[in-house]
Jmol script that loads the backbone (N, CA, C; Angstrom):
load data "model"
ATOM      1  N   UNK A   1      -3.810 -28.902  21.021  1.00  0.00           N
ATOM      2  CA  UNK A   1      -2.478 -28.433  21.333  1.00  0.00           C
ATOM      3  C   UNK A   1      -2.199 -27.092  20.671  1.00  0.00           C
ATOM      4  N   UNK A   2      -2.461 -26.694  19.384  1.00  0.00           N
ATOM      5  CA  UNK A   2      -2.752 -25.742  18.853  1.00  0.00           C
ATOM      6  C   UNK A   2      -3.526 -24.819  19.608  1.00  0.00           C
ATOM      7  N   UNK A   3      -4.343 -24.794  19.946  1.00  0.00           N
ATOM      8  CA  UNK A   3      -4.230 -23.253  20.835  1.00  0.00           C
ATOM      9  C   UNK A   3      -3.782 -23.270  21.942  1.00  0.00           C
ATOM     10  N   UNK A   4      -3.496 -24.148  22.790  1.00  0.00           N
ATOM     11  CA  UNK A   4      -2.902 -24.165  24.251  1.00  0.00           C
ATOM     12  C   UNK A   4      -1.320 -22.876  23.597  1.00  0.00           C
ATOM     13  N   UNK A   5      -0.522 -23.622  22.449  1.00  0.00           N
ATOM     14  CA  UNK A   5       0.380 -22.896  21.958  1.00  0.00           C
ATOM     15  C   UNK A   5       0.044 -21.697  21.440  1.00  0.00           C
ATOM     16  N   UNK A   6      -0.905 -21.042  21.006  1.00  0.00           N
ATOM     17  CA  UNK A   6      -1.431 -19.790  20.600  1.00  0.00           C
ATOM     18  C   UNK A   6      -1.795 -19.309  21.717  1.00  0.00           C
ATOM     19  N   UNK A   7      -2.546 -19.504  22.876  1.00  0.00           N
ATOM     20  CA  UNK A   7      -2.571 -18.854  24.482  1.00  0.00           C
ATOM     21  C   UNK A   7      -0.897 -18.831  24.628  1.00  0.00           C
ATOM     22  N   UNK A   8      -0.245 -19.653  24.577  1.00  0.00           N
ATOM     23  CA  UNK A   8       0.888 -19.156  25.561  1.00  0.00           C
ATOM     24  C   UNK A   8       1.786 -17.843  24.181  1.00  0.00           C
ATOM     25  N   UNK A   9       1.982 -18.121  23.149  1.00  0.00           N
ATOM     26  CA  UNK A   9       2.422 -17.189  22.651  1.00  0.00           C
ATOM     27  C   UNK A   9       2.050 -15.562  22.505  1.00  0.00           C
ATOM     28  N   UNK A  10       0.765 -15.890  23.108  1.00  0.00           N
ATOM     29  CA  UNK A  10       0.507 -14.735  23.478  1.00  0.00           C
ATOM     30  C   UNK A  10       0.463 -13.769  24.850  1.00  0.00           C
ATOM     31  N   UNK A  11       0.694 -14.636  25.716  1.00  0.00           N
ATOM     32  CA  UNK A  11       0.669 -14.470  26.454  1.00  0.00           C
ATOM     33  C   UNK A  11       2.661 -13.848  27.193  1.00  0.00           C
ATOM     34  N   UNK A  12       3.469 -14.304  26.481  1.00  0.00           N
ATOM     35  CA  UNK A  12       4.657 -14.557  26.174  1.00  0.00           C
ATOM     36  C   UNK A  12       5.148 -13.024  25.384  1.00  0.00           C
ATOM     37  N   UNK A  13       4.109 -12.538  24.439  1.00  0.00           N
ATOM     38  CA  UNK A  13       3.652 -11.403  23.611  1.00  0.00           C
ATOM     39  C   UNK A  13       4.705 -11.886  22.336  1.00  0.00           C
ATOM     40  N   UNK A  14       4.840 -12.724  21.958  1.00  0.00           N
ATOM     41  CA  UNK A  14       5.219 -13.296  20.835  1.00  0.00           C
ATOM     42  C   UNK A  14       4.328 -13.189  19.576  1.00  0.00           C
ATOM     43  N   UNK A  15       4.007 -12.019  19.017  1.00  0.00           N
ATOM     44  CA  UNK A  15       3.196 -11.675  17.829  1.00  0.00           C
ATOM     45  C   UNK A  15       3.480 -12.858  16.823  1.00  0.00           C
ATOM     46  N   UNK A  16       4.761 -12.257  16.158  1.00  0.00           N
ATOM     47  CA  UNK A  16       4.885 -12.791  15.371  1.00  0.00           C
ATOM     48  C   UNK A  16       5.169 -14.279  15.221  1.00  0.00           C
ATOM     49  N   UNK A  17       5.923 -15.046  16.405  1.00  0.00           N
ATOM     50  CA  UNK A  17       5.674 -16.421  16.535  1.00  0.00           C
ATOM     51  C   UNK A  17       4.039 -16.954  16.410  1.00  0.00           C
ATOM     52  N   UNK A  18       3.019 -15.940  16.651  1.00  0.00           N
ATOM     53  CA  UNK A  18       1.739 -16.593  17.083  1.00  0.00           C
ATOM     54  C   UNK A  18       1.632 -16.550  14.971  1.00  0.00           C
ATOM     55  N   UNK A  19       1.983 -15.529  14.745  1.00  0.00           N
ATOM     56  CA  UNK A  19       1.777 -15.308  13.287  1.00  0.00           C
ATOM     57  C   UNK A  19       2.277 -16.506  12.400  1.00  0.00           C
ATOM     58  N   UNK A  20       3.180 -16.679  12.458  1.00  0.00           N
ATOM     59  CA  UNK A  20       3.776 -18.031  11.606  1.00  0.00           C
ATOM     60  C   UNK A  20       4.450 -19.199  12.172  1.00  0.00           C
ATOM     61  N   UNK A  21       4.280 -19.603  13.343  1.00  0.00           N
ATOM     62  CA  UNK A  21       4.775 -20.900  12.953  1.00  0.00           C
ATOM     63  C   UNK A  21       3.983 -21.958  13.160  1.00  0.00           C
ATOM     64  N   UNK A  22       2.615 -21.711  12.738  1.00  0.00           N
ATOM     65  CA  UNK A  22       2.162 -23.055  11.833  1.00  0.00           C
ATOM     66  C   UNK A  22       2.645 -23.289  10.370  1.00  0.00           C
ATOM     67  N   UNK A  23       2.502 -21.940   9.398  1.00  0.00           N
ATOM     68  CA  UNK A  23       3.097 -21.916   8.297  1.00  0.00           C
ATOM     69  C   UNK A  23       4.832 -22.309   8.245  1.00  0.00           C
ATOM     70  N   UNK A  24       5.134 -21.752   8.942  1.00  0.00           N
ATOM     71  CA  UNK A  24       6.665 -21.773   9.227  1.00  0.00           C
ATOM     72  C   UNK A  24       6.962 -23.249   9.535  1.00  0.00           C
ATOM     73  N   UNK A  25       6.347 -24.085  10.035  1.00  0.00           N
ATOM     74  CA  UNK A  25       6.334 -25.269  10.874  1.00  0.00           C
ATOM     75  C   UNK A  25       6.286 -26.195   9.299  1.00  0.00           C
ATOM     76  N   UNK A  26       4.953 -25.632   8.416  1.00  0.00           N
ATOM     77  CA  UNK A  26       4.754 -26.619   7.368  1.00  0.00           C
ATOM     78  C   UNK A  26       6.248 -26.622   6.497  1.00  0.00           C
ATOM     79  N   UNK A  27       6.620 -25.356   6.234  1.00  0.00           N
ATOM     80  CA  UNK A  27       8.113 -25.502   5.382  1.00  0.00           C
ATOM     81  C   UNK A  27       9.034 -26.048   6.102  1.00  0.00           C
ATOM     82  N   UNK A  28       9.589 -25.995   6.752  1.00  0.00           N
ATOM     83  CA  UNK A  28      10.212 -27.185   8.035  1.00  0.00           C
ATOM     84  C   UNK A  28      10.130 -28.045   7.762  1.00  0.00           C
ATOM     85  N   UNK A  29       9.209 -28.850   7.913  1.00  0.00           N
ATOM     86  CA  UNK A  29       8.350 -30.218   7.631  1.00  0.00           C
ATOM     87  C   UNK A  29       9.446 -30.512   5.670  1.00  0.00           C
ATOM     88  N   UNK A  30       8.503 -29.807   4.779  1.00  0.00           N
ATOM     89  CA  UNK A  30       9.185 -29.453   3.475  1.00  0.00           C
ATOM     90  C   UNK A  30      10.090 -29.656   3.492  1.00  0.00           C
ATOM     91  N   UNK A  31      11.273 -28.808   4.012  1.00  0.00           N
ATOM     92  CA  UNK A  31      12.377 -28.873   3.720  1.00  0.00           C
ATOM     93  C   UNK A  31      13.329 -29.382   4.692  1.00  0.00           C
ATOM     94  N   UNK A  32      13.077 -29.910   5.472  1.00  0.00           N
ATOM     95  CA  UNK A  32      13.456 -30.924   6.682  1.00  0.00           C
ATOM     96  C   UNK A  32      14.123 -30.744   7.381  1.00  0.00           C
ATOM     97  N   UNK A  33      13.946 -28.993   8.110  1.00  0.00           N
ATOM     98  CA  UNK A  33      15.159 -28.380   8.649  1.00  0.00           C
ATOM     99  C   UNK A  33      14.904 -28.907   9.602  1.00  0.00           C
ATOM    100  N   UNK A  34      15.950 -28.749  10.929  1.00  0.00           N
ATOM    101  CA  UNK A  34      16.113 -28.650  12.361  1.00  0.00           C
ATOM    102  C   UNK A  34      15.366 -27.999  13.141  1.00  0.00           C
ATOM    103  N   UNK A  35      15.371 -28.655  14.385  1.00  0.00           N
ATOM    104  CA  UNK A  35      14.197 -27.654  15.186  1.00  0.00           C
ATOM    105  C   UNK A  35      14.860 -26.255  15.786  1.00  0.00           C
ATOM    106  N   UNK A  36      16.374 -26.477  15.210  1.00  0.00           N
ATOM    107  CA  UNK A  36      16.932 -25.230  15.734  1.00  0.00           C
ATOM    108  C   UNK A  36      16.980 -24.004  14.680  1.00  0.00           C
ATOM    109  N   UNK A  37      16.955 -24.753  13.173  1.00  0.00           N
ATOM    110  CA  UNK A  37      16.559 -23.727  11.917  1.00  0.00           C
ATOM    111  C   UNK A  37      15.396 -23.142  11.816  1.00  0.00           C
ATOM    112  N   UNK A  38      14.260 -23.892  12.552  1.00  0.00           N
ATOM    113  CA  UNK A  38      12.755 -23.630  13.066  1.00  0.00           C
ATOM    114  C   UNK A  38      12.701 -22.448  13.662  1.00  0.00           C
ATOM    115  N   UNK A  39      13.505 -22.715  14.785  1.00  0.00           N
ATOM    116  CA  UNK A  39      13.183 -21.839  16.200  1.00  0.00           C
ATOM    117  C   UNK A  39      13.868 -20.555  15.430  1.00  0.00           C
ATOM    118  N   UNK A  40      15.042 -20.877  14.716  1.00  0.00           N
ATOM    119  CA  UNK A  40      15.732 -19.742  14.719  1.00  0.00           C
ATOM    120  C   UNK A  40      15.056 -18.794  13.646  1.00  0.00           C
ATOM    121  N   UNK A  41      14.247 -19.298  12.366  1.00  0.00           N
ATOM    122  CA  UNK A  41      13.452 -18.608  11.291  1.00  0.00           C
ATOM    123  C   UNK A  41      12.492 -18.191  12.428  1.00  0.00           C
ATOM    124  N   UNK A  42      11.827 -18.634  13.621  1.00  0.00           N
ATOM    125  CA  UNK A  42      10.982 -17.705  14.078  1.00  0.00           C
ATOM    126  C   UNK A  42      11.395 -16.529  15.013  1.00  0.00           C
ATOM    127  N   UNK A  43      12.206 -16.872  14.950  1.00  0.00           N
ATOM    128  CA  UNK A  43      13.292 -15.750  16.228  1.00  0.00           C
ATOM    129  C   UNK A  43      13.276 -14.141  14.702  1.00  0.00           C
ATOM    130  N   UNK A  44      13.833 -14.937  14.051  1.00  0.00           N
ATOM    131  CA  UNK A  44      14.173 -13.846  12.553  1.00  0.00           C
ATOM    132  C   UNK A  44      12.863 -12.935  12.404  1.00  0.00           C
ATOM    133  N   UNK A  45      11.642 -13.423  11.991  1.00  0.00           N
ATOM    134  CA  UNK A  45      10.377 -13.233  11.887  1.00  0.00           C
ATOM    135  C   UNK A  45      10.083 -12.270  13.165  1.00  0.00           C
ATOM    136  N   UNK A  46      10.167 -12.502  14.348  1.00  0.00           N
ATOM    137  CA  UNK A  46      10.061 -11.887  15.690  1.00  0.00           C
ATOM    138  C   UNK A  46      10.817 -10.736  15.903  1.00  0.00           C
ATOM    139  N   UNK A  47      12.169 -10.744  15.577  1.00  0.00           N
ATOM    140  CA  UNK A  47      13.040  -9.181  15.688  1.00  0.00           C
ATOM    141  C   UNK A  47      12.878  -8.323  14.233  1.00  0.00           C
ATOM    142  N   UNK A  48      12.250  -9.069  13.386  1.00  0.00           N
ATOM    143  CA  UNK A  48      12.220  -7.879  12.561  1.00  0.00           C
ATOM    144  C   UNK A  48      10.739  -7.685  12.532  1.00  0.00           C
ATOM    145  N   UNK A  49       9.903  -8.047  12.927  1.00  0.00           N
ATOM    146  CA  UNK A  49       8.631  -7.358  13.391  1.00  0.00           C
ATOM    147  C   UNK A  49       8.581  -6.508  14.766  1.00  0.00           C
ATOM    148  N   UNK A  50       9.548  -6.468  15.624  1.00  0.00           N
ATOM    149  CA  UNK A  50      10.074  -5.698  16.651  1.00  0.00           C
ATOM    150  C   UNK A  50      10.496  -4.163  15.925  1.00  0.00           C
ATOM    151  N   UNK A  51      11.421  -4.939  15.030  1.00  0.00           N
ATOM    152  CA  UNK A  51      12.297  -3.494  14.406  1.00  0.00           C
ATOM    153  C   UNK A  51      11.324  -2.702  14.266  1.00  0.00           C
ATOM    154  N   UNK A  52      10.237  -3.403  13.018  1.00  0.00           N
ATOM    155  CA  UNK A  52       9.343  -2.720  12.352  1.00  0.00           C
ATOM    156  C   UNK A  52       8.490  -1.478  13.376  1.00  0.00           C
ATOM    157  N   UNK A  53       8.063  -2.201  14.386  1.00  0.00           N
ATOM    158  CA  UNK A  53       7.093  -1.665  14.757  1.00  0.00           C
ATOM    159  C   UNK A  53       8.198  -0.200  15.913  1.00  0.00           C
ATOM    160  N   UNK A  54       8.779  -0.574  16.882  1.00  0.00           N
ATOM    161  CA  UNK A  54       9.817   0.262  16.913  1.00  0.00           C
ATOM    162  C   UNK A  54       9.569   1.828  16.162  1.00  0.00           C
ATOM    163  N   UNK A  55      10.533   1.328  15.124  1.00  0.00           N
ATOM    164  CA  UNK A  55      11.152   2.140  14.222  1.00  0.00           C
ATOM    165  C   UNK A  55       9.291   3.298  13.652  1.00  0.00           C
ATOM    166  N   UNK A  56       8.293   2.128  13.256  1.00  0.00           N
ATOM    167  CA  UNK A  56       6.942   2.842  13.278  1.00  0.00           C
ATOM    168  C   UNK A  56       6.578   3.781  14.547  1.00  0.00           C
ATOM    169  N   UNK A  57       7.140   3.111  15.581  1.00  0.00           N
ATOM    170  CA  UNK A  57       6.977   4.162  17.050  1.00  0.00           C
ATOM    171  C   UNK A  57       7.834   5.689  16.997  1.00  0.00           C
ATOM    172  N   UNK A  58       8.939   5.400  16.742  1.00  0.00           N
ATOM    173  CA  UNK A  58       9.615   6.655  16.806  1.00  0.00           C
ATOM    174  C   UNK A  58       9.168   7.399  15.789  1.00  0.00           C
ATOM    175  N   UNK A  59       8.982   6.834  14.432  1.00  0.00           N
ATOM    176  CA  UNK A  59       8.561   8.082  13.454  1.00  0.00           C
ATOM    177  C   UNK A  59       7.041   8.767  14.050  1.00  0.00           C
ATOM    178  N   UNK A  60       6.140   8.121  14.706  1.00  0.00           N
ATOM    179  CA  UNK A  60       5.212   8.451  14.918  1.00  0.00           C
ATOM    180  C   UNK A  60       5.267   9.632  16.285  1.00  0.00           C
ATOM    181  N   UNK A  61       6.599   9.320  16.983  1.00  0.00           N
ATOM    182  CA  UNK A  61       6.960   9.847  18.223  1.00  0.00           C
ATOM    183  C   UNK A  61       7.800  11.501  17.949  1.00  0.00           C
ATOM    184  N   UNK A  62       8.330  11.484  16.992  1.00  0.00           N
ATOM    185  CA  UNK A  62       9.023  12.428  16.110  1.00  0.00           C
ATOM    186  C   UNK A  62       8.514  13.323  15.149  1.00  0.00           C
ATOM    187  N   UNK A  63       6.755  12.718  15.159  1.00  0.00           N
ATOM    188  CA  UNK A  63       5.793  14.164  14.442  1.00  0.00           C
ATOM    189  C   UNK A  63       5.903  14.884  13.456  1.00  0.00           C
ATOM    190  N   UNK A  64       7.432  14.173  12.393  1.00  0.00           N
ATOM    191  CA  UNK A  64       7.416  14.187  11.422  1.00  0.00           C
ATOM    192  C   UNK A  64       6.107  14.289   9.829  1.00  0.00           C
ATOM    193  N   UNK A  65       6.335  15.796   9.280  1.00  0.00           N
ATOM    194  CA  UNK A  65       5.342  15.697   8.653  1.00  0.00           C
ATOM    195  C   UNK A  65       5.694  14.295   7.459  1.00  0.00           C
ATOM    196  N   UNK A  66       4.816  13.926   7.009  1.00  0.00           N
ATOM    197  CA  UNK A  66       4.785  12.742   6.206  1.00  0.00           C
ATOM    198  C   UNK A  66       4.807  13.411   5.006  1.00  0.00           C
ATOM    199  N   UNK A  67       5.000  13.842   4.486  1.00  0.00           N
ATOM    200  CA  UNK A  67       5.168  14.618   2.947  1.00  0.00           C
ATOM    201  C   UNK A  67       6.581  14.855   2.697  1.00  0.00           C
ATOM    202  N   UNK A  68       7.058  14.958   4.131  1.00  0.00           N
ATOM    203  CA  UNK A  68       8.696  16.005   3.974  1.00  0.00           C
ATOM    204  C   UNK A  68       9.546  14.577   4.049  1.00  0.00           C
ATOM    205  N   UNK A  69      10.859  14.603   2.781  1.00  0.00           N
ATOM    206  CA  UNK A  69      11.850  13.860   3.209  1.00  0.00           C
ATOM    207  C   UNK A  69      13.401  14.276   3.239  1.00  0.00           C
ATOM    208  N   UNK A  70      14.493  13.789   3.559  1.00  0.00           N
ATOM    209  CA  UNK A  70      15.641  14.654   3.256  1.00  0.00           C
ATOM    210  C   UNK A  70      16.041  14.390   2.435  1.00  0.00           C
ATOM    211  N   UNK A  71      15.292  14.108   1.303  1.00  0.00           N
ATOM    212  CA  UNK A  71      15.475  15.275   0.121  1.00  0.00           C
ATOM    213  C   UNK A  71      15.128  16.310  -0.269  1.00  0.00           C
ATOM    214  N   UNK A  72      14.209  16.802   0.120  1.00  0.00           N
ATOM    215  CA  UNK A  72      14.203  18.288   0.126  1.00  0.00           C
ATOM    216  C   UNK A  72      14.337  19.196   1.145  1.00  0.00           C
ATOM    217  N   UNK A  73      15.068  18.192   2.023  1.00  0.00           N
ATOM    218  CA  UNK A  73      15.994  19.362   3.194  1.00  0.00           C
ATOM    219  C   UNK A  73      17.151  19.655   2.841  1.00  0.00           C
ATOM    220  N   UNK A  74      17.122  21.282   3.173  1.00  0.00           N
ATOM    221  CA  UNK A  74      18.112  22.321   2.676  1.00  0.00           C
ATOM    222  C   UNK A  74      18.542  22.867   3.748  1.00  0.00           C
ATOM    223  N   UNK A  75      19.686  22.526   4.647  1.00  0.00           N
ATOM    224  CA  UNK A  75      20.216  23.421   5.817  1.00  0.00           C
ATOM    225  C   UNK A  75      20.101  24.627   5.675  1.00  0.00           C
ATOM    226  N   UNK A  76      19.889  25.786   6.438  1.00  0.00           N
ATOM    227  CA  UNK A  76      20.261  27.211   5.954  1.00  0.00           C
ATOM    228  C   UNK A  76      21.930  26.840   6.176  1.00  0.00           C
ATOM    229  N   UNK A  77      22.277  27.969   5.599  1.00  0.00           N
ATOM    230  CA  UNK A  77      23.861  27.402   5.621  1.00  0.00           C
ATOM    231  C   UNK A  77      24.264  28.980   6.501  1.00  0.00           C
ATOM    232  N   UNK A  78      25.396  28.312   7.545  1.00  0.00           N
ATOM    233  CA  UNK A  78      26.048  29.698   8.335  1.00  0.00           C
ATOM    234  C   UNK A  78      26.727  30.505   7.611  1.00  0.00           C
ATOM    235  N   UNK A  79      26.630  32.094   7.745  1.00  0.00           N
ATOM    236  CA  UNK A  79      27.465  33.038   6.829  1.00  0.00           C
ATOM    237  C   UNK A  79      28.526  33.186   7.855  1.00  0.00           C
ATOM    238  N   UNK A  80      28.422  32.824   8.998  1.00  0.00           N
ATOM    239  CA  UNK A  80      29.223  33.203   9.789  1.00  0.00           C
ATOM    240  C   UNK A  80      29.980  32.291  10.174  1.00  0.00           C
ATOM    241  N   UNK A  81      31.675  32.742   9.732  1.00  0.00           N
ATOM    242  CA  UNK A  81      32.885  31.656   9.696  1.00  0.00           C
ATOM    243  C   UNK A  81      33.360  31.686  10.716  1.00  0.00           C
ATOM    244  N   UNK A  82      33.311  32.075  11.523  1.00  0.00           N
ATOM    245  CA  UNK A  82      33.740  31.494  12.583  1.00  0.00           C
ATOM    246  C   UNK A  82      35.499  32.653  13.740  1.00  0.00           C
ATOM    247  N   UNK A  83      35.628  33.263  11.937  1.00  0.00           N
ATOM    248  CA  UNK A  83      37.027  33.950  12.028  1.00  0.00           C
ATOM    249  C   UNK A  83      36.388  35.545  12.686  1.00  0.00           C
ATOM    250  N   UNK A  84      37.411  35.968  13.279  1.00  0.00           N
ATOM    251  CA  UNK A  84      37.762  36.958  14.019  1.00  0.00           C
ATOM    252  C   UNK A  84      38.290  38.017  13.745  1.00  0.00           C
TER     253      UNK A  84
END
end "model"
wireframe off; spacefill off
backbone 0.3
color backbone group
């Protein structure tokens, strides 16, 4: 049954469900949550490995040198006010 559930989670593209919830399943068990505290710790696990990777996409998409942060960004600042 165990991998029939690892084919479909993947198939589903559920990374991170494929990632923990056997482990996830054993603390459950432990601590005798609900199958809805279950589902829902793997839902948790699943959008923030979304975020992660995401958020890894755009910085990678944005060509940002990796050395530079804003902290040592310095606007040039406008001399020009604007007045007439």
């Amino acid at each position: 049954m165990t991998d029939s559930v690892a084919i479909l989670l993947k198939e589903l593209r559920l990374p991170a469900f494929h990632r923990h919830y056997q482990s996830l399943w054993e603390t459950a068990i432990e601590k005798n949550w609900s199958h809805t505290d279950y589902l829902a710790a793997l839902c948790e696990y699943e959008l923030s490995d979304r975020y992660q990777r995401r958020t890894q996409k755009w910085l990678r998409e944005a060509k940002l040198a990796a050395n530079k942060t804003f902290c040592i960004f310095r606007p040039i600042m406008n001399t020009h006010s604007g007045r007439t």
